[in-house]
C-alpha positions as CSV (number, residue, x, y, z in Angstrom):
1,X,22.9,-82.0,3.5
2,X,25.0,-80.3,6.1
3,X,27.4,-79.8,3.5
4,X,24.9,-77.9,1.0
5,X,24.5,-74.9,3.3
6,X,27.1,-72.1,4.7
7,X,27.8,-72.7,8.3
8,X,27.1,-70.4,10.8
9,X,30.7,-69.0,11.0
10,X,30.7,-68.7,7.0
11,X,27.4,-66.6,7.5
12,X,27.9,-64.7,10.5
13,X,31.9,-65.2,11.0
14,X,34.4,-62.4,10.2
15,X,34.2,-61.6,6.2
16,X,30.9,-63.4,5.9
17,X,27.3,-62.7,4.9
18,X,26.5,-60.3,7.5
19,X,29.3,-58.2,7.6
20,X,28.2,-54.4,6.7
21,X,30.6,-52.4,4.6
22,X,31.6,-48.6,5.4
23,X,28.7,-47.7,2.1
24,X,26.1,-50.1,3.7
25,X,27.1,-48.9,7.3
26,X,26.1,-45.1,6.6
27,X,22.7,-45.9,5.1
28,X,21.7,-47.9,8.1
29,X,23.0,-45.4,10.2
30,X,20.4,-43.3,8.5
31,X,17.7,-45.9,8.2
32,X,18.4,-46.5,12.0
33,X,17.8,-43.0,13.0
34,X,14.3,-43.6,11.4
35,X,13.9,-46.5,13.8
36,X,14.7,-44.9,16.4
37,X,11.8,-41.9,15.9
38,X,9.6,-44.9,15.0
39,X,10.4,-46.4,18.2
40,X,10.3,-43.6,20.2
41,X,6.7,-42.3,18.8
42,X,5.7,-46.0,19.4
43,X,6.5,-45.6,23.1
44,X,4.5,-42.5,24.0
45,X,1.5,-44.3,22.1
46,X,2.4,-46.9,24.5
47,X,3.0,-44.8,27.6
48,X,-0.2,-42.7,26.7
49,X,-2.5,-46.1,26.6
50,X,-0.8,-47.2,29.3
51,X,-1.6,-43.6,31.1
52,X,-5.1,-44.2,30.2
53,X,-5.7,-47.3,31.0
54,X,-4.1,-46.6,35.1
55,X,-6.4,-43.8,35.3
56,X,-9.7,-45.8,34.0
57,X,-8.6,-48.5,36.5
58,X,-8.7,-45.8,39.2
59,X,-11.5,-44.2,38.5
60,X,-13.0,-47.7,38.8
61,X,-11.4,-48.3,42.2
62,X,-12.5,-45.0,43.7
63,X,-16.9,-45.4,42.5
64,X,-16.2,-49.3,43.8
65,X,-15.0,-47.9,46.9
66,X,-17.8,-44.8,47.3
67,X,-20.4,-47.2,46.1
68,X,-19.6,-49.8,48.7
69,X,-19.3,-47.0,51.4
70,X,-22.7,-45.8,50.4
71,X,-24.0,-49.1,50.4
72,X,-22.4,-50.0,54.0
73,X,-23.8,-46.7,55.6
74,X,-27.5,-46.9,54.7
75,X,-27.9,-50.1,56.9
């Protein structure tokens, strides 16, 4: 069985399957710039929920802490 598929060097060595050529290279090189403006819009979605979600946790904080204060001082 071992003899049936291409070893790793075969696939992945020098001249195998995963070598790009020069053609291939400058359509990823444009498919990669799309990635990267992909990526890049996928991090401020992150960084904005992210934003979000640290100000709803301190808005939380803050009423916990007046709340508790309010509670404390009517004794």
């Amino acid at each position: 069985m071992t003899g049936e598929a291409p070893s790793w060097a075969d696939q992945w060595g020098p001249g195998g399957m995963g070598v790009i050529n020069d053609d291939e290279y400058s359509r990823t090189g444009e498919v990669g710039h799309n990635k990267k403006n992909k990526s890049k819009a996928a991090f401020e979605k992150a960084k904005a929920a992210a934003s979000a979600g640290a100000h709803k946790i301190k808005l939380g904080t803050s009423t916990s802490f007046k709340w508790i204060k309010n509670q404390c001082q009517k004794k």
